[in-house]
FIVEX-354838 format. One record per residue: z, y, x of N, C-alpha, C in turn; residue number from 1. Coordinates in Angstrom, 3 decimals. Layout:
- Z/Y/X/Z/Y/X/Z/Y/X/NUM
...
# end
This chain:
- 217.554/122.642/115.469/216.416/123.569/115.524/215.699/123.548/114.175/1
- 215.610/124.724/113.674/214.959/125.118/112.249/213.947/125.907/112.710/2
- 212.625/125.664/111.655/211.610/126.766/111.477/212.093/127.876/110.375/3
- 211.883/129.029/110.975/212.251/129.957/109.701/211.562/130.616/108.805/4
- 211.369/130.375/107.893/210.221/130.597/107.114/210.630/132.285/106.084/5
- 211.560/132.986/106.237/212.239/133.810/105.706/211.056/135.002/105.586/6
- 210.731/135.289/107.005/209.486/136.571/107.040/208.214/136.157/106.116/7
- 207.699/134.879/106.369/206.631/134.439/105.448/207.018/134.632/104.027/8
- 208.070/134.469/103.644/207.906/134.894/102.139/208.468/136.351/102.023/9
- 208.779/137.081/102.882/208.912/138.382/102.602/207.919/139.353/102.657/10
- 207.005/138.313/103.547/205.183/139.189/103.706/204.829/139.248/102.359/11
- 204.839/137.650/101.276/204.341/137.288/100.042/204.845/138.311/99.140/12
- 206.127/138.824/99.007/206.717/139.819/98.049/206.038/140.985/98.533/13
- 205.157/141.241/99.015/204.835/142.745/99.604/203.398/142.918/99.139/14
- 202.639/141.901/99.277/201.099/141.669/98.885/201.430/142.172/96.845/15
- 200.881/143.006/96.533/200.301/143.256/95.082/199.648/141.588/94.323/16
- 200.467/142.098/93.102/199.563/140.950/92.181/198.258/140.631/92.461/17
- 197.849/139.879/92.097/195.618/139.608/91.801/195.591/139.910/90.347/18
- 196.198/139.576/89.660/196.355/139.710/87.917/196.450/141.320/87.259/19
- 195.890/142.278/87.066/196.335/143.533/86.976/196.458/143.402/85.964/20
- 197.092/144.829/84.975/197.941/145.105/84.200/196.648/145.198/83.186/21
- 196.933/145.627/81.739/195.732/146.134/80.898/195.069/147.423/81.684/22
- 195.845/148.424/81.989/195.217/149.862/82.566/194.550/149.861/83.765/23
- 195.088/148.810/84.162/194.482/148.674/85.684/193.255/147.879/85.677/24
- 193.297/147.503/84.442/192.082/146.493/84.958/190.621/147.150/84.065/25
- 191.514/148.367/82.855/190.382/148.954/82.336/189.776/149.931/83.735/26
- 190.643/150.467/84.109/189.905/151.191/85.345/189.313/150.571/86.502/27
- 189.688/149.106/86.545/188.303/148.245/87.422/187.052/148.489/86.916/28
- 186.763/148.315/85.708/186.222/147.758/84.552/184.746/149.248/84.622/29
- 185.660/150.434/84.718/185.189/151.565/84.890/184.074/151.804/85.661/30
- 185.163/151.199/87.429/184.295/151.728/88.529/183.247/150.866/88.776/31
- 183.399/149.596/88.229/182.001/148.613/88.563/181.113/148.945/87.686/32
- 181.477/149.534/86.455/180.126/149.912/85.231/179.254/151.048/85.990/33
- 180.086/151.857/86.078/179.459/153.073/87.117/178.816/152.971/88.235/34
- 178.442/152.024/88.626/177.557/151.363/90.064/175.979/151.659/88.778/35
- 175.095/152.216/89.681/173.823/152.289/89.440/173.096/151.630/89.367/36
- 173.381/150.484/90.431/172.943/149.241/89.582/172.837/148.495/88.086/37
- 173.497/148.946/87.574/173.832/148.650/86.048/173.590/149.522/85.160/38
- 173.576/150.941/85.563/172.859/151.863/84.845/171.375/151.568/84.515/39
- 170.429/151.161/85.594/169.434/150.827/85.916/169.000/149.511/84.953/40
- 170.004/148.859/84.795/169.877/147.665/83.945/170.236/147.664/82.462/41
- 170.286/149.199/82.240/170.296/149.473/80.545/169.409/149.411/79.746/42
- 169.083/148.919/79.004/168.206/148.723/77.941/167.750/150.414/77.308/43
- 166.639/150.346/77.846/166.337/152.008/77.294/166.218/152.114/75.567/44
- 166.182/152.953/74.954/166.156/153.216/73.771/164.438/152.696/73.016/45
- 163.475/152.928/73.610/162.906/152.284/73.681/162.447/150.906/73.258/46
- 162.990/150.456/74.685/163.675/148.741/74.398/164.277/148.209/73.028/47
- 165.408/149.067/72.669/166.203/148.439/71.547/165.043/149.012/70.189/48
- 164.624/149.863/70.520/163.827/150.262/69.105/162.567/149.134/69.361/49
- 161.631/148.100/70.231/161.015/147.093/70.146/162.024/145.489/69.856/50
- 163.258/145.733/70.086/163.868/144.488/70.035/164.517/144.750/68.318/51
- 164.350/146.051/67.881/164.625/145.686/66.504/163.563/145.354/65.667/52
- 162.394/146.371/65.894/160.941/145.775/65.213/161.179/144.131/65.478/53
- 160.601/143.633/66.637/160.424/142.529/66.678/161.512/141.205/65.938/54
- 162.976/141.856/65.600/163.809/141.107/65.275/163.579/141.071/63.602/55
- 162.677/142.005/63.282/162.501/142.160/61.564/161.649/141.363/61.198/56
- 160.654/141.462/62.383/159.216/140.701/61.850/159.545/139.435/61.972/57
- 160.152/139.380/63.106/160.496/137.407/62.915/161.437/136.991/61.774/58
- 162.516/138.181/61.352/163.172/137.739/59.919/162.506/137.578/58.823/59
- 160.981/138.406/58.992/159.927/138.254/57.909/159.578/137.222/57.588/60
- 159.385/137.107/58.957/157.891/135.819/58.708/158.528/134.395/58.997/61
- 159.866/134.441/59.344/160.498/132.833/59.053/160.898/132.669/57.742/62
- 160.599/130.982/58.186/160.923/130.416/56.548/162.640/130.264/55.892/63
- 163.634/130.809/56.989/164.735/131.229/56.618/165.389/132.474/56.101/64
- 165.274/132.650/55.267/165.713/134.254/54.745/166.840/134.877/54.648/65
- 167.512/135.547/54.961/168.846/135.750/54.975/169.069/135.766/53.759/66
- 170.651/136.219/53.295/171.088/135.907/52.224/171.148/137.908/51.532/67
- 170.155/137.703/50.048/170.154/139.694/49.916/168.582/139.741/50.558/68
- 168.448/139.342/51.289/166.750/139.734/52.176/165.879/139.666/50.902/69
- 165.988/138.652/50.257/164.274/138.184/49.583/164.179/139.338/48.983/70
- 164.545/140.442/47.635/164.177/141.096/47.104/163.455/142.243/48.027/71
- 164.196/142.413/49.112/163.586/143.652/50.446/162.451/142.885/50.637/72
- 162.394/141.446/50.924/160.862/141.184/52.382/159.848/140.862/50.661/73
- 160.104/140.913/49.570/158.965/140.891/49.110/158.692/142.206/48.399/74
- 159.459/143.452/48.808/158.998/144.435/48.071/158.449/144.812/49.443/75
- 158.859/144.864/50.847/157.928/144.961/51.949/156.361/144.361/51.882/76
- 156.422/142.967/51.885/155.176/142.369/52.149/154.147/142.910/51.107/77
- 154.774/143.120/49.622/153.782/143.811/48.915/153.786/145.710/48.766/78
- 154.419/146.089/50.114/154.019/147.353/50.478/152.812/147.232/52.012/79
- 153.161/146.094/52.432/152.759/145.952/53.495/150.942/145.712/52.902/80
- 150.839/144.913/52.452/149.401/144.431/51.405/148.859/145.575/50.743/81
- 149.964/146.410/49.625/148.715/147.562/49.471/148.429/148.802/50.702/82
- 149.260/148.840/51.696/148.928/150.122/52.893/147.200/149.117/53.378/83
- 147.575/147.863/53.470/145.902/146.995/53.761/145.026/147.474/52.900/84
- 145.019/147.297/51.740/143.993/147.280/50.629/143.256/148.502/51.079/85
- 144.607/149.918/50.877/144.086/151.461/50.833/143.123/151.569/52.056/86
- 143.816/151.189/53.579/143.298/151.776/54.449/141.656/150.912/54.722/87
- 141.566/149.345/54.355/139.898/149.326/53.953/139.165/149.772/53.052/88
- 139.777/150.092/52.397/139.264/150.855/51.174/138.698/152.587/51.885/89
- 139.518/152.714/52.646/139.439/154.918/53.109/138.339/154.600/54.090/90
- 138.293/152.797/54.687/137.769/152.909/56.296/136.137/152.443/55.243/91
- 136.128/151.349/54.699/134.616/151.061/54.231/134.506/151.652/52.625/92
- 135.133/151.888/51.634/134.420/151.887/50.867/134.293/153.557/50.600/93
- 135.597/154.578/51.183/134.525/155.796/50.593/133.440/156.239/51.432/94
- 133.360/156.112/52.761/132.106/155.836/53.000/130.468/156.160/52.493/95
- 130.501/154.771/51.636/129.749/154.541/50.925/130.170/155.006/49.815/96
- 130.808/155.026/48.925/130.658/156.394/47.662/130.051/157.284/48.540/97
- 130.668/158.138/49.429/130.136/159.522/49.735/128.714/159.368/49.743/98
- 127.833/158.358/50.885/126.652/157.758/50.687/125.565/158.152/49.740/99
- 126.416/157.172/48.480/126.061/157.166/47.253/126.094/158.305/46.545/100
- 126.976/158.725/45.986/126.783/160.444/45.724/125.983/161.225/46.230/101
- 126.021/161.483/47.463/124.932/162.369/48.243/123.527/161.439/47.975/102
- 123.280/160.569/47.973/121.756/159.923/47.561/121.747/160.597/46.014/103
- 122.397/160.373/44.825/121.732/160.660/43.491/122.016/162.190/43.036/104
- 122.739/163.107/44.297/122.760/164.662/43.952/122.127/165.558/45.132/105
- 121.031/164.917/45.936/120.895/165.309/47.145/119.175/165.759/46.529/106
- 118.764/166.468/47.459/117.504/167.302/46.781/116.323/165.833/47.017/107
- 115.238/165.637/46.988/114.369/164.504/46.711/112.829/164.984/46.728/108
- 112.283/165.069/48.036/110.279/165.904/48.104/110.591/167.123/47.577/109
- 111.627/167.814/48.083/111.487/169.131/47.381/112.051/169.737/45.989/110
- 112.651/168.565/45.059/113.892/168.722/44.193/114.886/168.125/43.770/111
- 115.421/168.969/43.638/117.073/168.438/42.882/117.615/167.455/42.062/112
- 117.549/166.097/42.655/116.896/165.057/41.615/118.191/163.879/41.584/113
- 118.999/164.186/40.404/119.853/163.173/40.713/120.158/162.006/39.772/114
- 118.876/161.590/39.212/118.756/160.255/38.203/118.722/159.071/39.635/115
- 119.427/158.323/39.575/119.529/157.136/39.992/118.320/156.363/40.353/116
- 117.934/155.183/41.139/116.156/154.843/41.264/116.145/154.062/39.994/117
- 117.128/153.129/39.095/116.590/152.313/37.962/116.189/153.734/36.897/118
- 117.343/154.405/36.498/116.755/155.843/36.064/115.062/155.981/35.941/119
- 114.901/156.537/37.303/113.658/156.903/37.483/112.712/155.923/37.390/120
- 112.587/154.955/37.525/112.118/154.218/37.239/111.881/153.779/35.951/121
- 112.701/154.130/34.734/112.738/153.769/33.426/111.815/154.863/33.076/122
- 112.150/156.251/33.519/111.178/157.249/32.784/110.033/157.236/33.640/123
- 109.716/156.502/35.025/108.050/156.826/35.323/107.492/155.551/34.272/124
- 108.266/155.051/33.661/107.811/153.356/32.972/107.291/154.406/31.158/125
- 108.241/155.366/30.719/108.347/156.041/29.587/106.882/156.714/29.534/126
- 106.995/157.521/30.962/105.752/158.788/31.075/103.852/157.774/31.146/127
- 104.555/156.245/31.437/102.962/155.725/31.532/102.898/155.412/30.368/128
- 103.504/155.075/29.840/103.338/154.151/28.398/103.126/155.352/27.235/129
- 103.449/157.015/27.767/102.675/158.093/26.827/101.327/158.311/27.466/130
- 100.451/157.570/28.991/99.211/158.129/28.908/99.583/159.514/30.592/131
- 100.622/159.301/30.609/101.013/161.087/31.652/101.235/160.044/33.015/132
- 99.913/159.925/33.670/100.300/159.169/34.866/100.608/160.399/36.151/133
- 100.284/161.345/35.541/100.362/161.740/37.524/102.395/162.259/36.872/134
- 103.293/162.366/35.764/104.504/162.041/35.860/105.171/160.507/36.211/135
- 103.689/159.710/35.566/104.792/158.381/35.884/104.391/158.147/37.966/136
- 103.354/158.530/38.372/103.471/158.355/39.774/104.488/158.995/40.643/137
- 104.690/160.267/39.998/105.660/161.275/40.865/106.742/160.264/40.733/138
- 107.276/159.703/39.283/108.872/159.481/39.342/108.425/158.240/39.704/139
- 107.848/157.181/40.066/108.204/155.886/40.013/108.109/156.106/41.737/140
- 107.003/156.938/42.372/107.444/156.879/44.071/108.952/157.707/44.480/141
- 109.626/158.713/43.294/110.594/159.479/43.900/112.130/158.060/43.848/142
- 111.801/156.833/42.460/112.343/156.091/42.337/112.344/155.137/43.184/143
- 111.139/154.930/44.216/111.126/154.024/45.075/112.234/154.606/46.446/144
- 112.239/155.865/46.718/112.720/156.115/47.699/113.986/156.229/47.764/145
- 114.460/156.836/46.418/115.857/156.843/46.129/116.361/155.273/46.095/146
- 115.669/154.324/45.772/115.916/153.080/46.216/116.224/152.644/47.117/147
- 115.067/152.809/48.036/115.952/152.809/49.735/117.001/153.606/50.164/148
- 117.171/154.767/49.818/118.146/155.396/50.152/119.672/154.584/49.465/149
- 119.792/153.911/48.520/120.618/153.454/47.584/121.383/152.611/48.368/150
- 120.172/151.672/48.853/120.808/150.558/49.852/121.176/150.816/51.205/151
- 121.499/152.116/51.453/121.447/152.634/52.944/120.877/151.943/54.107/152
- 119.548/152.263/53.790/118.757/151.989/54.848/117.841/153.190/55.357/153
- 118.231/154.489/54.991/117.459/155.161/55.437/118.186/156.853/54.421/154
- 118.499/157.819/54.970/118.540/159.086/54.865/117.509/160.298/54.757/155
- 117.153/160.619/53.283/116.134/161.686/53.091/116.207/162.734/52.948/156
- 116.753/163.772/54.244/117.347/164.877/53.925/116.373/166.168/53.198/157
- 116.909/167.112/52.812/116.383/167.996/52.450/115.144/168.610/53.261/158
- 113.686/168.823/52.869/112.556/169.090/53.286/111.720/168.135/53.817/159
- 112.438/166.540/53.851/111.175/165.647/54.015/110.207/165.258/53.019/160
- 109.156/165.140/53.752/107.858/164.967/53.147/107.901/163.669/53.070/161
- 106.805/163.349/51.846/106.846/161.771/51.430/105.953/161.166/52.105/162
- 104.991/161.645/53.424/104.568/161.337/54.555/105.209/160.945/55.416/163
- 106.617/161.792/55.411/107.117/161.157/56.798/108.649/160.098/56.340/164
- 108.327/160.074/55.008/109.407/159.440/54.305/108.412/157.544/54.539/165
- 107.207/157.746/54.336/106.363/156.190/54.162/106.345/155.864/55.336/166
- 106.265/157.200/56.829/106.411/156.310/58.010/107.341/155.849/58.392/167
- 108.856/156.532/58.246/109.995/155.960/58.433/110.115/154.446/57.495/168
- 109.974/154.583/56.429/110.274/153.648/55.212/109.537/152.723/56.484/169
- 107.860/152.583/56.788/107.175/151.621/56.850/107.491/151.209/58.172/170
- 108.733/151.522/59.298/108.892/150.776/60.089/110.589/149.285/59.984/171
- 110.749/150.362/58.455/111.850/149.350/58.247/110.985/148.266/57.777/172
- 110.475/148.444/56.611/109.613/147.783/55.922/108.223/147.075/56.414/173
- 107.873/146.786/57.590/106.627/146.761/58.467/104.978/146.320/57.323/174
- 105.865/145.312/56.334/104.922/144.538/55.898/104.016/145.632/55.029/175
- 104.604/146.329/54.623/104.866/147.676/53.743/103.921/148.754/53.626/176
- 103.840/148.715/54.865/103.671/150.215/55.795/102.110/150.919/55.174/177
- 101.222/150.050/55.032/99.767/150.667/54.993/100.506/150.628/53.577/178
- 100.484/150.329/52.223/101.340/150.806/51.024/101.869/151.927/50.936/179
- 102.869/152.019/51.488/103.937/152.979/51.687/102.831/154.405/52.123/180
- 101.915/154.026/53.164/101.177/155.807/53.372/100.110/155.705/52.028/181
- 99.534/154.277/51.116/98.643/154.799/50.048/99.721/155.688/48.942/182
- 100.675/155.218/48.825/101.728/156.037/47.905/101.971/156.880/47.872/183
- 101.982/156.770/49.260/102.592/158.815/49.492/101.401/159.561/49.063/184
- 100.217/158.682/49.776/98.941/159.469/49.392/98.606/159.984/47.621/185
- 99.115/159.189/46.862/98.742/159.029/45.351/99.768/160.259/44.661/186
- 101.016/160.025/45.927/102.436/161.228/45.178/101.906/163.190/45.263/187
- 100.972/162.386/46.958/100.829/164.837/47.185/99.330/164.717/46.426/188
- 98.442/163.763/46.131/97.447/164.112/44.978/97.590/164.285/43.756/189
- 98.674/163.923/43.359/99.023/164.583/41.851/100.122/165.345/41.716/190
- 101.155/165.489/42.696/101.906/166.636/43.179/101.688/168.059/43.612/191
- 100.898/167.610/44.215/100.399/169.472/45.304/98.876/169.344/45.233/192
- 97.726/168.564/45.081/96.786/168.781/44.966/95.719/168.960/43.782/193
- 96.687/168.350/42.519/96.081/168.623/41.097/95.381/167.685/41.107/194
- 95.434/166.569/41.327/94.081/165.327/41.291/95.020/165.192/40.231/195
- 94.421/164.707/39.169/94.585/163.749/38.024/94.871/162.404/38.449/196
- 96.201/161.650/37.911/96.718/160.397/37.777/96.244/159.248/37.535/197
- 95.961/158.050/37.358/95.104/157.138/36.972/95.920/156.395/37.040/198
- 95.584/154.947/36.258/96.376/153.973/35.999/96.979/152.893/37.180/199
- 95.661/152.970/37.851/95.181/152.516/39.093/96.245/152.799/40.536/200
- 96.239/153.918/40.398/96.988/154.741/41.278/98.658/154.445/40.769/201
- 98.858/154.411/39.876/100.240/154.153/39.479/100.842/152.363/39.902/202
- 99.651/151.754/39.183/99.947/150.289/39.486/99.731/150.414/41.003/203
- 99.801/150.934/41.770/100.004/150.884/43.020/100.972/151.472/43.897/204
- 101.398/152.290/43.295/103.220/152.878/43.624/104.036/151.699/42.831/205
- 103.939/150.974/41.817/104.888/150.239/41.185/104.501/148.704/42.288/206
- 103.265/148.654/42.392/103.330/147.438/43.336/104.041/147.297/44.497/207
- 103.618/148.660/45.394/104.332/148.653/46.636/105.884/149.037/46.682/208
- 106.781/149.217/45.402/107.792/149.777/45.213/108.344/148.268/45.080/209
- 107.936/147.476/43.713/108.017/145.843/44.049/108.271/145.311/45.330/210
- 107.497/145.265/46.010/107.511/144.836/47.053/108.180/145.122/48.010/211
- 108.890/146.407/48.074/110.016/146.575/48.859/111.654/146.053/48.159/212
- 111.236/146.093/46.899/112.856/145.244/46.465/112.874/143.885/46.683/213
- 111.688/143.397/47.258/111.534/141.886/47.693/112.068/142.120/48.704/214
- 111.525/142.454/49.986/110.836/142.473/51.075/112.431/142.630/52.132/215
- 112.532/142.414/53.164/113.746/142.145/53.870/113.522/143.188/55.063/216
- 114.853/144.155/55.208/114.358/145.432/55.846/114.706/144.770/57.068/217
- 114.288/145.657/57.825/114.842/145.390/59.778/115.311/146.673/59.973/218
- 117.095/146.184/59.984/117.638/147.417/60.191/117.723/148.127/61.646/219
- 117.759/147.130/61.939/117.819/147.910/63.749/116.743/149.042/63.944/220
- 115.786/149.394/62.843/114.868/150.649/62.719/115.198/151.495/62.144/221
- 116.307/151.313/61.034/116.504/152.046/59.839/116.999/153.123/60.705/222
- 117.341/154.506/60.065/117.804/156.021/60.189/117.457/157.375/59.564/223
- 117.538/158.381/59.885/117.389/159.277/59.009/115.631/159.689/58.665/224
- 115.225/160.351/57.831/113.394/160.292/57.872/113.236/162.261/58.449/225
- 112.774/161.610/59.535/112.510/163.508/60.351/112.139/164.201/58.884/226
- 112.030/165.334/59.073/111.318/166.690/58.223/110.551/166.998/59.127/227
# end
C-alpha cells in the first residue's frame, strides 16, 4: 500500500508563478499607484516649492557648504543685506525726508518760507544786531516753529495762525505754554498790527525759543496745529 502523491504535484504545475515577469510586474506596479489612496498622498506642488525654499535656507545657513556654493551664498547673503538696507530705508527714512522737505518748502503764518530754523535764526540774530527788531521778532518766532516742526513734533499747515500754533506747541511743551502765547503775542504786534519791535520783546521770543530746544516734548500730545 502506497500513498499517491501524483495529483498533488500536478495541482502544483497548474498554480502560476508568485515571481512575475518584468511586464507583469510593471503592470502590478500600475494598478496599485492608481489607488487614490496614493494620489491623495502626493506631495502637491506647493509642498515641493516649500521643501525647496526650506532646503536652500538650511544650505545657507549651515556651516557646511557645498562644493561651487560659496561664491552663490555670498553673492546671495549680500543681495539678501542690501534688499534689508533699501526696504528700511523706503519704510523709515523717506518718510522723514518727505517730512523734512515739506517743513523747509511748506508756506509758514502766511508765507512761503523755506530757510531752515538755524537759517532763520541766523538772520533774526543779523536783523537785531542792525537795530530792525520787529524783522528780528518775525524771523526768530517763524525760526522757533520751523524748529518744532523739524523735529516732528508737530505739523503747520497752510493758514495756521501763530495763536493756534503756541496753543498746540504749548501742550507739547506744557512748561512753555504762557511763553509760547507772549510770542505769538509779540509776532501779530509787529506783523499785522504795526506796533514797533523792542529789544525786550525780542529777548523774549529768543528766550522762549531757548527754552524749547531744552525742554522735553510729550509726544503723546504732539499733532497737526488746527487753522
Amino acid at each position: 500500500m502506497g500513498v499517491s502523491v501524483a495529483p498533488a504535484f500536478r495541482h502544483a504545475d497548474a498554480v502560476p508563478p508568485l515571481t512575475p515577469d518584468g511586464e507583469e510586474a510593471r503592470r502590478w506596479a500600475q494598478e496599485e499607484l492608481s489607488d487614490p489612496v496614493y494620489t491623495a498622498a502626493e506631495p502637491t506642488p506647493l509642498d515641493r516649492l516649500a521643501r525647496a525654499i526650506g532646503g536652500f535656507f538650511d544650505q545657507l545657513f549651515s556651516s557646511e557648504i557645498p562644493n561651487g556654493w560659496g561664491p552663490t551664498l555670498a553673492v546671495v547673503a549680500a543681495l539678501v543685506v542690501i534688499v534689508l538696507i533699501v526696504a528700511a530705508f523706503l519704510i523709515w527714512g523717506l518718510p522723514r525726508a518727505t517730512r523734512r522737505t515739506r517743513a523747509t518748502g511748506a508756506e509758514l503764518f502766511g508765507v512761503a518760507e523755506e530757510r531752515s530754523a538755524a537759517r532763520l535764526r541766523r538772520d533774526a540774530a543779523s536783523h537785531a544786531d542792525r537795530g530792525d527788531w520787529d524783522g528780528a521778532i518775525v524771523l526768530r518766532f517763524r525760526g522757533l516753529a520751523r524748529a518744532v516742526v523739524e523735529r516732528d513734533l508737530l505739523e503747520v499747515p497752510p493758514g495756521a495762525t501763530v495763536h493756534a500754533f503756541a496753543r498746540t506747541a504749548g501742550r507739547v511743551f506744557p512748561g512753555c505754554a504762557a511763553a509760547l502765547e507772549e510770542a505769538a503775542a509779540a509776532f501779530d504786534d509787529v506783523r499785522y498790527l504795526r506796533r514797533p519791535g523792542t529789544p525786550e520783546l525780542y529777548a523774549r521770543v529768543v528766550a522762549v525759543d531757548e527754552a524749547i530746544m531744552a525742554a522735553r516734548p510729550l509726544l503723546a500730545v504732539s499733532g497737526a496745529v488746527p487753522r
